[in-house]
N, CA, C and O atoms as a printed pandas DataFrame, in Angstrom:
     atom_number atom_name residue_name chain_id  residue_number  x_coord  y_coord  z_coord
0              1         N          UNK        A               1  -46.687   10.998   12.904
1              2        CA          UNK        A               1  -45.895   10.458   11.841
2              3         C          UNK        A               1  -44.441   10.389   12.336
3              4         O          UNK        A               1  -43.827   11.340   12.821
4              5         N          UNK        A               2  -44.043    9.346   12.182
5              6        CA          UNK        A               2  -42.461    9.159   12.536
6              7         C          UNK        A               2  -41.592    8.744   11.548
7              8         O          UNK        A               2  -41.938    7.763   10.889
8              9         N          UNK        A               3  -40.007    9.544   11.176
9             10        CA          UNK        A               3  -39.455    9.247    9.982
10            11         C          UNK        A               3  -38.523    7.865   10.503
11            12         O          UNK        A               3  -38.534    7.584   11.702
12            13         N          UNK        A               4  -37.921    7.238    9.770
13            14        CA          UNK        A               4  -36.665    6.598    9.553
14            15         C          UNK        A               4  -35.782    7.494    8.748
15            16         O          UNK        A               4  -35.939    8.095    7.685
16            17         N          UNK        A               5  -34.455    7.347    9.906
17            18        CA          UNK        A               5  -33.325    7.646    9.873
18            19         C          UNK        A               5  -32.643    6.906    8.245
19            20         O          UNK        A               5  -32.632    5.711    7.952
20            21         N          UNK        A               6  -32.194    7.926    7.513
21            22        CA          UNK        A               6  -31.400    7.436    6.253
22            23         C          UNK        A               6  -29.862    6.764    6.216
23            24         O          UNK        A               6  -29.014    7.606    6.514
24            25         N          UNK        A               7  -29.352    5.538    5.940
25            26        CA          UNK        A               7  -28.371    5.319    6.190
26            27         C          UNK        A               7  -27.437    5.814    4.965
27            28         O          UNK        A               7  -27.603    5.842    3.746
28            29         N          UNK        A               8  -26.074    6.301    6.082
29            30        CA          UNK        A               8  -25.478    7.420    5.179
30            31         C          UNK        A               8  -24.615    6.025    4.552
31            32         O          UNK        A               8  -24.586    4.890    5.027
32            33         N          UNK        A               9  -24.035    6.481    3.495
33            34        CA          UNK        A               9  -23.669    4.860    2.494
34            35         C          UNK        A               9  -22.112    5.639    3.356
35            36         O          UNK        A               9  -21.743    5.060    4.378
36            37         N          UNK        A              10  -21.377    6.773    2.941
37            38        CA          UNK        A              10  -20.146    7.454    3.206
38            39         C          UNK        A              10  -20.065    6.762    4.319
39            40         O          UNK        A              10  -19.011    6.133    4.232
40            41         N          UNK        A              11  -20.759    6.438    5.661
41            42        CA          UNK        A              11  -20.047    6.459    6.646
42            43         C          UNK        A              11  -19.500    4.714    7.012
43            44         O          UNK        A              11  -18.642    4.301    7.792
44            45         N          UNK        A              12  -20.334    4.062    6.160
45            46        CA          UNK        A              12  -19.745    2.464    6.214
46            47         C          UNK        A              12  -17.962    2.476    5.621
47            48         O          UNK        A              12  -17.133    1.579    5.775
48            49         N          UNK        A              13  -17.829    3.487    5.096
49            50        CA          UNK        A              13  -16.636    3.476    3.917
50            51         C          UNK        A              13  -15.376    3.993    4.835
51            52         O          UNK        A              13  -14.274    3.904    4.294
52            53         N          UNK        A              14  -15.422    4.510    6.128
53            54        CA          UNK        A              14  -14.837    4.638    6.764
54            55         C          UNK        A              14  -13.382    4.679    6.779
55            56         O          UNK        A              14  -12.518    5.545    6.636
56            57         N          UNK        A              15  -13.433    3.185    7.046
57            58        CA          UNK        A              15  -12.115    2.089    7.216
58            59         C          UNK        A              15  -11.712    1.965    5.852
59            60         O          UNK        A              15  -10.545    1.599    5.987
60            61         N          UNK        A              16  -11.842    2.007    5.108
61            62        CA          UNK        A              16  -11.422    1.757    3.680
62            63         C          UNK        A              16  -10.462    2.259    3.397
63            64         O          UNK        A              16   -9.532    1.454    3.354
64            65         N          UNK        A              17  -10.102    3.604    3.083
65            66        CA          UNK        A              17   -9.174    4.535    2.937
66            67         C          UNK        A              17   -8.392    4.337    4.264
67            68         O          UNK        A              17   -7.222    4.283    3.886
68            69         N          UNK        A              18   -8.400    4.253    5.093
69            70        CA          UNK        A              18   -7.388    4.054    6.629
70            71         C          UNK        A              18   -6.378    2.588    5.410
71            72         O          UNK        A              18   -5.335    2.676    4.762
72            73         N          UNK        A              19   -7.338    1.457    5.608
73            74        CA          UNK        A              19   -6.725    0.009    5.735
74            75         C          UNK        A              19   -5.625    0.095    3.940
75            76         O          UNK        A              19   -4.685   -0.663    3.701
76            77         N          UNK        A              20   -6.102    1.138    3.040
77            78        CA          UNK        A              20   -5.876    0.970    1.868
78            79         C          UNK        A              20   -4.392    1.565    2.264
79            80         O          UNK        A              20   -3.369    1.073    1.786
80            81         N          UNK        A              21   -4.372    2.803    3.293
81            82        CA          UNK        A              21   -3.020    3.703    3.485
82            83         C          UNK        A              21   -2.094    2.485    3.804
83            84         O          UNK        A              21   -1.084    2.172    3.173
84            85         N          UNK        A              22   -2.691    1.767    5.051
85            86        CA          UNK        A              22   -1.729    1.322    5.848
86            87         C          UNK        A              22   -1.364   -0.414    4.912
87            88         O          UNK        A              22   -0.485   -1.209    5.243
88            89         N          UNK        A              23   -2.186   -0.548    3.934
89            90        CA          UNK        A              23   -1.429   -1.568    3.131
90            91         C          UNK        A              23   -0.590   -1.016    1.937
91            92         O          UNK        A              23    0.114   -1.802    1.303
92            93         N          UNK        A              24   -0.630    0.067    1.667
93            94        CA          UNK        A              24    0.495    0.912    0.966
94            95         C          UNK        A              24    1.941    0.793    1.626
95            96         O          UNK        A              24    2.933    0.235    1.159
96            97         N          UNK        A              25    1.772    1.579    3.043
97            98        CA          UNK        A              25    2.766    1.608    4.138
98            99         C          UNK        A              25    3.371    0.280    4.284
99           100         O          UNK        A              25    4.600    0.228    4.234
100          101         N          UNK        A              26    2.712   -0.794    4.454
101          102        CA          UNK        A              26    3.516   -2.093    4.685
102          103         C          UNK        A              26    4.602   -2.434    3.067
103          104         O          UNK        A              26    5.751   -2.857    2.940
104          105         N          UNK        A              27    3.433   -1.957    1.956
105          106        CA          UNK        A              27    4.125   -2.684    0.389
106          107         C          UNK        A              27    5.584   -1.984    0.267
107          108         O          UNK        A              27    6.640   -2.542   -0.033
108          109         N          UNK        A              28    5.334   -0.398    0.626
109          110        CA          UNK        A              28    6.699    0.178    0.515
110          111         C          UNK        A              28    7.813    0.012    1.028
111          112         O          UNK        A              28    8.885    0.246    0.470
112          113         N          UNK        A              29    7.584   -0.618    2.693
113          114        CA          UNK        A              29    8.483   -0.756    3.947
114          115         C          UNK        A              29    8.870   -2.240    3.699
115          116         O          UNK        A              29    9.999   -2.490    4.121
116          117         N          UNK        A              30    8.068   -3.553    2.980
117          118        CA          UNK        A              30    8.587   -4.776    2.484
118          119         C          UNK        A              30    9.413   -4.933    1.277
119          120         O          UNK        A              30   10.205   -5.818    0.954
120          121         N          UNK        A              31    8.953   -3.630    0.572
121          122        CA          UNK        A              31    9.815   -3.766   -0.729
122          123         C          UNK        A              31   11.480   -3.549   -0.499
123          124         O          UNK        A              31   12.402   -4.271   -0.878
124          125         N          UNK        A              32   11.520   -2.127    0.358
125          126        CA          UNK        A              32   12.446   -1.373    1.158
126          127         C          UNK        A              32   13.474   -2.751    1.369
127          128         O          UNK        A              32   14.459   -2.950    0.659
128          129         N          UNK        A              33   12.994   -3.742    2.599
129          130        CA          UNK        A              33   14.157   -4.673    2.894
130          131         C          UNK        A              33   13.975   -5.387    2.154
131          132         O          UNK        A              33   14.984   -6.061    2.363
132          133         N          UNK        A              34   13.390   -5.984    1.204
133          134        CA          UNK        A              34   13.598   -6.718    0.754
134          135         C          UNK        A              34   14.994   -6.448   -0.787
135          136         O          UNK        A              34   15.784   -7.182   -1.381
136          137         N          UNK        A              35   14.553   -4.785   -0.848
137          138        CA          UNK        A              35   15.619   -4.456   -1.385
138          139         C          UNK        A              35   16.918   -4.198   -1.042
139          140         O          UNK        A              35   17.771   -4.019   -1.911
140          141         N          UNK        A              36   17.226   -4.149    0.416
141          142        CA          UNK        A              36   18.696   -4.126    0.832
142          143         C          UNK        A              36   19.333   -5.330    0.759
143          144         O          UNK        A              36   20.540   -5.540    0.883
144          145         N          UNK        A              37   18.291   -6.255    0.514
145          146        CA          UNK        A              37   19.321   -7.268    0.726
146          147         C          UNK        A              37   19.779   -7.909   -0.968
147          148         O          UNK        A              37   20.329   -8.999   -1.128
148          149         N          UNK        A              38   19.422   -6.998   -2.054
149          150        CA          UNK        A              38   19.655   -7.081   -3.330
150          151         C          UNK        A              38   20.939   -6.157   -3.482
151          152         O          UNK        A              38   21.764   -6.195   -4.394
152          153         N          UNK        A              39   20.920   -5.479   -2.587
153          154        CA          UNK        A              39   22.113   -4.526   -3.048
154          155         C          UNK        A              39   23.625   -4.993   -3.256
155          156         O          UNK        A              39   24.423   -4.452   -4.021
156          157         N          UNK        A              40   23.888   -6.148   -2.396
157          158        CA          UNK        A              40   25.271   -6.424   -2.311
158          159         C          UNK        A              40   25.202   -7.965   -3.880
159          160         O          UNK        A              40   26.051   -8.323   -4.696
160          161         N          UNK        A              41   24.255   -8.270   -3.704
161          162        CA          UNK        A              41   24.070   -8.956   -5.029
162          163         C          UNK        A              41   24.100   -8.448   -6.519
163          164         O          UNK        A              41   25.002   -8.650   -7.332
164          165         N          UNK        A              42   22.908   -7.734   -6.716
165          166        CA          UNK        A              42   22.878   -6.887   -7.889
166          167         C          UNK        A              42   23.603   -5.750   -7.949
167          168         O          UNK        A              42   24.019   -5.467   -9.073
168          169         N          UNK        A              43   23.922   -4.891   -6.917
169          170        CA          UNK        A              43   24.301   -3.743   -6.620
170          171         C          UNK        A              43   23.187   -2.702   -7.452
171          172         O          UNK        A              43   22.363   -3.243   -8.190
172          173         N          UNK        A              44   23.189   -1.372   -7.328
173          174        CA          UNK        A              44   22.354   -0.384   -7.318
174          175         C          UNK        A              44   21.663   -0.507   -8.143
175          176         O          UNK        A              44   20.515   -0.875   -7.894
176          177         N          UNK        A              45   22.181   -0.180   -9.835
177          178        CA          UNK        A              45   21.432   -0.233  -10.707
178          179         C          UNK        A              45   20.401   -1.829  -10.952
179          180         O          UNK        A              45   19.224   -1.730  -11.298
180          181         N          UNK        A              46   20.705   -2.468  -10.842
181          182        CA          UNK        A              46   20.162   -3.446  -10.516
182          183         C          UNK        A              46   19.019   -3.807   -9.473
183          184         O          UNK        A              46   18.004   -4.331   -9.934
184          185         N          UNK        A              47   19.071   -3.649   -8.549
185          186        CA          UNK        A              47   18.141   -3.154   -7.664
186          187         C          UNK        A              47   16.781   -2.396   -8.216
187          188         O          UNK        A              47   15.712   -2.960   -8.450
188          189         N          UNK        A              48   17.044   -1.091   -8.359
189          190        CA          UNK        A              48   16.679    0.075   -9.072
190          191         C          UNK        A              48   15.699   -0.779  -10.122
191          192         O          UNK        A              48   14.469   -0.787  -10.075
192          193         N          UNK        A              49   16.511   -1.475  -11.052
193          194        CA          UNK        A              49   15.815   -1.990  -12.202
194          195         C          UNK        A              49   14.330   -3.134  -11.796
195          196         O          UNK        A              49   13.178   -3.289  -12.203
196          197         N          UNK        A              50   15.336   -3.795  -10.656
197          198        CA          UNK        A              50   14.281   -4.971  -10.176
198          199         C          UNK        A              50   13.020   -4.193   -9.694
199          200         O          UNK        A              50   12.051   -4.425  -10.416
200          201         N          UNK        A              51   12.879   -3.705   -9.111
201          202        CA          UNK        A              51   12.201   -2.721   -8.127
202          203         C          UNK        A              51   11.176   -2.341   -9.184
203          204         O          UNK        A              51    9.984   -2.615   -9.053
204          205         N          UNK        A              52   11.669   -1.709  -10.223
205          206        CA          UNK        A              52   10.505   -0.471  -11.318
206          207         C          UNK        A              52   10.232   -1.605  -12.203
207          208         O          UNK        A              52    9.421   -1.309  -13.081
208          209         N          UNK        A              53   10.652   -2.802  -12.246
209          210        CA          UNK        A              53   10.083   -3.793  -13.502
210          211         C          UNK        A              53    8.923   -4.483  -12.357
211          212         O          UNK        A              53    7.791   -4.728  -12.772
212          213         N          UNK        A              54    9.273   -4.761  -10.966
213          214        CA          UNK        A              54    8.241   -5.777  -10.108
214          215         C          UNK        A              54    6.990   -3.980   -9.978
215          216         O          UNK        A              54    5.781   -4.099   -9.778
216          217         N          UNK        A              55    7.449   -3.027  -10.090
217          218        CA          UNK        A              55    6.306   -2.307  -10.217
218          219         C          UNK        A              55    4.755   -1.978  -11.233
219          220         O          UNK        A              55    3.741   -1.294  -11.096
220          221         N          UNK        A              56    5.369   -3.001  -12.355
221          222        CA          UNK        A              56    4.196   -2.723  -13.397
222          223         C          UNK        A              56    3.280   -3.041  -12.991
223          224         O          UNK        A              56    2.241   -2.916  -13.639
């Protein structure tokens, strides 16, 4: 009698959590410049505001 090997579902899922970090990492680091260059426009509070309203 010979078994088959069970495929583990966890190990396809791998990459998931990696690719989810590193598209976090990019959203924060694009928001970042994209916010310096609001600063001399809006200046701080402004910024600040843009930033937590494009966050909903």
């Amino acid at each position: 009698m010979t078994s088959t090997p069970i495929a583990n579902p966890q190990a396809q899922l791998g990459a998931l959590p990696v690719l989810g970090l590193l598209g976090a990492i990019l959203s924060v680091q694009v928001g970042a410049a994209f916010a310096k260059g609001l600063f001399p426009v809006l200046g701080a509070d402004g910024t600040t505001m843009l930033r937590l309203l494009s966050a909903r």
